[in-house]
N, C-alpha and C positions, 0 to 999 in steps of 0.2 A: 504494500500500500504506500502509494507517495504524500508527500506530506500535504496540498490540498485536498487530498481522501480526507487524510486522518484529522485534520481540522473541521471538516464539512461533519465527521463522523461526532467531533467533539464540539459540533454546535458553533463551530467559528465560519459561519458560511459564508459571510460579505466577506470576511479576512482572505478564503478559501476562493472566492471570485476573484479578487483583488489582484492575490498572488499570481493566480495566473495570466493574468494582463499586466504584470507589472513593469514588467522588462520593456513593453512597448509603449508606456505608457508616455504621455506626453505631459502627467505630470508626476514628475516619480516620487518625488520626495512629500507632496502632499498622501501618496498612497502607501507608500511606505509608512508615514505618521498612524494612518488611520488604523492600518491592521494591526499595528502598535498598539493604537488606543483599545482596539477591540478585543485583544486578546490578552494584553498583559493588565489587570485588576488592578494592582500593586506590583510597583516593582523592588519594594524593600523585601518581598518574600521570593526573591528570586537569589540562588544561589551567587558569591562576593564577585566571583568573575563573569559569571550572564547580567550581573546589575553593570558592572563595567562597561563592558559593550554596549550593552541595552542604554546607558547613561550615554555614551558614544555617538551610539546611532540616531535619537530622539534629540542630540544638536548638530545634527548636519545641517548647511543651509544652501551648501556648494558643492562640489563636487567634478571631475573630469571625467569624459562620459566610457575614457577604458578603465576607469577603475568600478563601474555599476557591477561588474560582476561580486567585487569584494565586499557590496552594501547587501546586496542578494544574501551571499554567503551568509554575513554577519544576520542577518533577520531570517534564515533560515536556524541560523542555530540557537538563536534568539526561540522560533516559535517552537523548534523540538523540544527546549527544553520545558517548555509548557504543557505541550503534550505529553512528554516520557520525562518528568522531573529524574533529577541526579541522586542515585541514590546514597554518593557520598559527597557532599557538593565542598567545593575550597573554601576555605576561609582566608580571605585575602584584606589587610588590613591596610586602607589609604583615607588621607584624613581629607578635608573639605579642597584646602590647595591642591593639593595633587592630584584631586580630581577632574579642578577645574583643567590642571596640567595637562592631563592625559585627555580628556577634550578636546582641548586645542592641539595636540598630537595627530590624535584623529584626522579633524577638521583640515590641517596645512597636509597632511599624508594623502588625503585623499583630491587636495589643489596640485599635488607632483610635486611637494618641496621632497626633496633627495634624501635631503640629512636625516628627517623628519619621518621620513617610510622606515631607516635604516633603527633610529630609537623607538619608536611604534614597535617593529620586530623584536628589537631587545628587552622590550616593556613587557611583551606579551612570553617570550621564554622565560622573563622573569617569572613570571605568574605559573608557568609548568605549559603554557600553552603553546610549545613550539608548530601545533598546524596550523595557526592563526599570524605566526611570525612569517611561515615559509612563504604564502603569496606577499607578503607586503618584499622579504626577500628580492623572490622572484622579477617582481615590476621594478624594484629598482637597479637590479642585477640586467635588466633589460634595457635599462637607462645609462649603464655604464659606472656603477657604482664596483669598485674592486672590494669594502668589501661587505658588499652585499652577495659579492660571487663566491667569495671566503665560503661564505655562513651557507650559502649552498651546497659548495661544494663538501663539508660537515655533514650537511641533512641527509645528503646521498651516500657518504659516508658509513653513517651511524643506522641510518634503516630504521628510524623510530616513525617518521612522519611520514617517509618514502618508502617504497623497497630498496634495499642497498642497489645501488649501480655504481660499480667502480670505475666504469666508462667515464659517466655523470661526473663524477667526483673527480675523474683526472679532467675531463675538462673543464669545471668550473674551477678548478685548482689552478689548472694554466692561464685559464685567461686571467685570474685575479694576480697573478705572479707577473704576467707579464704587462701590466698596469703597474705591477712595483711593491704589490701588499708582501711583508712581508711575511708573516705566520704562512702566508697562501708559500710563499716561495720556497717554506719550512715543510710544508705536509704537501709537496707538487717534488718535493728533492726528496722525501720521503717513500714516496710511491716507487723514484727509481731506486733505490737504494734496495729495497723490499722484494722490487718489482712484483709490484700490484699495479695489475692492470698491462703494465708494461713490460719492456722484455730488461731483466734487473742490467742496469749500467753503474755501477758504484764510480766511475769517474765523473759521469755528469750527474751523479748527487755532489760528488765533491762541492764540483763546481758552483751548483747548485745554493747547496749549506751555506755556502763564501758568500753570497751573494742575501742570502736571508741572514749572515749574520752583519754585514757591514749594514745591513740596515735596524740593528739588534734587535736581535730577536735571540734571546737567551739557547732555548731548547735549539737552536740552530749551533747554536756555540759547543752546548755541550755534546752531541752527537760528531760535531768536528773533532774535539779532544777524542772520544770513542776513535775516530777512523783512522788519526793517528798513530794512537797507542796500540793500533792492531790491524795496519797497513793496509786497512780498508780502502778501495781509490787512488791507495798513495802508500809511499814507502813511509815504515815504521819510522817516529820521528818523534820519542818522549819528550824532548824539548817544549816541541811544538802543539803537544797534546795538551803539556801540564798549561800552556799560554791560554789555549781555548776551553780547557778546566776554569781557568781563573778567573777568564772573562767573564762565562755563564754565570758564575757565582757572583761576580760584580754585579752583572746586571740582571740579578733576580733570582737565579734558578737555585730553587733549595737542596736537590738532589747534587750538583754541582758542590756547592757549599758542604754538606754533607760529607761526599768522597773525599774531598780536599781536607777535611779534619781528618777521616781515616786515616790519610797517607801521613800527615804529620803525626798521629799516632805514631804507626807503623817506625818512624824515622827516627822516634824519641824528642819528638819536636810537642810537650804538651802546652807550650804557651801558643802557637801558634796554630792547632786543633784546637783549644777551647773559641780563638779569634772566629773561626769558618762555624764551629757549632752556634755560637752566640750571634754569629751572624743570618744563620738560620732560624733559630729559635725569636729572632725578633720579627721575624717576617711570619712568627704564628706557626711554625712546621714540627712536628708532632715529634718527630723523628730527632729534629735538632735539638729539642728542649729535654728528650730520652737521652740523649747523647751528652749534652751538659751535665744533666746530673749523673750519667755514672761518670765524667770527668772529677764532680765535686765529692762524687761518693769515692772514688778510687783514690787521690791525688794526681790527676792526670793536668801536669800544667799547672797546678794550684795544690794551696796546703786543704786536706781532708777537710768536709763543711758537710754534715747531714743534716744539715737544716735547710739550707740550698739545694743537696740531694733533693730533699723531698718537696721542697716547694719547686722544683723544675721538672721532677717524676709527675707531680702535682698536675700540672701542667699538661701534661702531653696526656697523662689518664683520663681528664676530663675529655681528650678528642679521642678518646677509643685507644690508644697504643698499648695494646696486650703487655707489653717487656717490663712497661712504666707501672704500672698496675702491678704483675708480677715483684718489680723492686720495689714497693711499696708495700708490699705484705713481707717482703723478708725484712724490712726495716722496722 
C-alpha cells in the first residue's frame, strides 16, 4: 500500500488528494502547508527529530525548483511517521536559538547556498540521520562541492544509507582529491595501497599519502611513517619513518603519539614517553591516559605517584579501557 492508500485509509483524504497532485502543482508550498495542517494535530507529540523537520518544513517560503524532490521526501517522512509512529522515537535536545538556527539552514539549503547544504548534512548525521544528510550530500557534490564528494564517497563506503559500492566510493574519493580535499586524498591513496576496488599500486599510494599529508592530514602522516619502517612503496628508511611518526602526532593523531611513547619506552627514554602519552591523554584518548598512569604507577620517566596512577586509570575507565579498570582493582 503507498502512502496516499494509507492516508485515505487513515481518514487523511484531502491530505491523500493533495499529495498526489502535489509535485505538479502550481502552488506547492500553499499545499504542502495544508496536508501539514490536516494531518499533523500537534506537533509537540511528534517524535524530537520529525518535530525538526516538521519545524523545517512549515517555514519554507522559497525554494529552487531541483531541490522539490527533497520537500516531497521530507513531508513524506513527515506523514509516515503519523501513520506508523516510531516505536522508539530520538530524543534530540535543541533549545529555542538553535532552532531558529536550523530553520534558517533549511531555508538558504534549499535557495542553493553550498556551504549551507554541506552543514544541513552534518546537522542531520549529527542527529543519527545520515539518509537525510546523503541527498543534501549529493546536490551539493553535484554543485562541485569537494567535500560534499568526501562524505559520499564515506556513505558508499560504509553501506549504512547505500549499498557498499566501492566503485562509488573510488570515484567520489577521486574527484574530491583531485579538487585538493585532503582526508579525500587520504582514503583515494588508501584504496591503492589496499587495493580496493583497484589493482593494489603501493607506489602511487606513496605518492598519494605525500600529497594528503602536505596538506595535513595526520592519519596521512602516520601510514607514511608505517610504509617507511616496512618499505612499503619505498625503500626501508627508519629515519624517515620516525619524521612522519612525529608529524602525525604533532598534528593530532593519538595512535601516532601513542607508538612514539612506546619506542621511548623501549629506549629507556621515560621522560620523553611520558611527553607523547601526556600528549595524548590531553587530546581525551583513553589509551594515553592508561599509558600515563602505568608511567606514574611504575616510575617510568617520573618518581612513583599512585595517586596520579589512579586519577589517570580514572580517567580512561570512565571511557571503557578494560586495562584501566583492571589496574584499578589491583590498586
Amino acid at each position: 500500500m503507498d502512502l496516499k492508500q494509507e492516508l485515505s485509509k487513515n481518514g487523511y483524504t484531502k491530505a491523500a488528494e493533495r499529495l498526489g497532485n502535489l509535485t505538479a502543482s502550481d502552488h506547492f508550498i500553499d499545499e504542502l502547508s495544508l496536508i501539514l495542517k490536516e494531518c499533523v494535530a500537534l506537533k509537540s507529540n511528534l517524535p524530537d527529530d520529525i518535530h525538526i523537520l516538521y519545524t523545517q518544513l512549515e517555514h519554507v517560503t522559497t525554494f529552487q525548483e531541483k531541490y522539490k524532490f527533497i520537500l516531497i521526501r521530507d513531508l513524506e517522512i513527515i506523514l509516515s511517521e503519523i501513520i506508523n509512529p516510531t516505536n522508539d522515537p530520538a530524543v534530540i535536545y535543541i533549545n529555542e536559538k538553535e532552532e531558529e538556527e536550523v530553520i534558517s539552514l533549511y531555508q538558504k539549503a534549499l535557495e542553493g547556498d553550498l556551504d549551507t547544504q554541506l552543514e544541513l548534512g552534518h546537522f542531520y548525521k549529527s542527529m543519527e540521520r545520515d539518509e537525510w544528510a546523503f541527498d543534501w550530500f549529493k546536490v551539493a557534490g553535484e554543485a562541485g562541492s569537494s567535500d560534499a564528494l568526501y562524505w559520499l564517497g564515506n556513505e558508499y563506503f560504509m553501506g549504512k544509507v547505500v549499498e557498499q559500492d566501492l566503485e562509488k566510493t573510488y570515484y567520489y574519493y577521486k574527484k574530491a582529491a583531485e579538487l585538493g580535499h585532503g582526508d579525500a586524498l587520504n582514503n583515494y591513496a588508501d584504496m591503492y595501497l589496499r587495493g580496493e576496488y583497484v589493482e593494489k599500486n603501493e607506489e602511487k599510494a606513496l605518492k598519494l599519502f605525500k600529497q594528503a599529508a602536505a596538506k595535513g592530514v595526520p592519519e596521512a602522516m602516520y601510514t607514511l611513517g608505517y610504509m617507511y619502517e616496512n618499505g612499503v612503496g619505498t625503500e626501508v628508511d627508519k629515519e624517515e619513518s620516525k619524521r612522519w611518526f612525529t608529524e602525525s602526532a604533532l598534528h593530532g593523531d593519538m595512535f601516532a603519539a601513542n607508538r612514539l611513547g612506546h619506542e621511548a619506552v623501549d629506549l629507556g627514554q621515560g621522560e620523553e614517553a611520558i611527553s607523547w602519552y601526556q600528549m595524548a591523554a590531553d587530546r581525551g584518548d583513553s589509551y594515553g591516559e592508561f599509558n600515563l598512569g602505568l608511567c606514574y604507577e611504575l616510575g617510568i620517566g617520573t618518581p612513583v605517584n599512585l595517586k596520579k596512577a589512579k586519577s589517570w586509570y580514572q580517567k580512561a575507565a570512565l571511557k571503557g579501557d578494560a586495562q584501566a579498570k583492571e589496574r584499578l582493582k589491583e590498586l
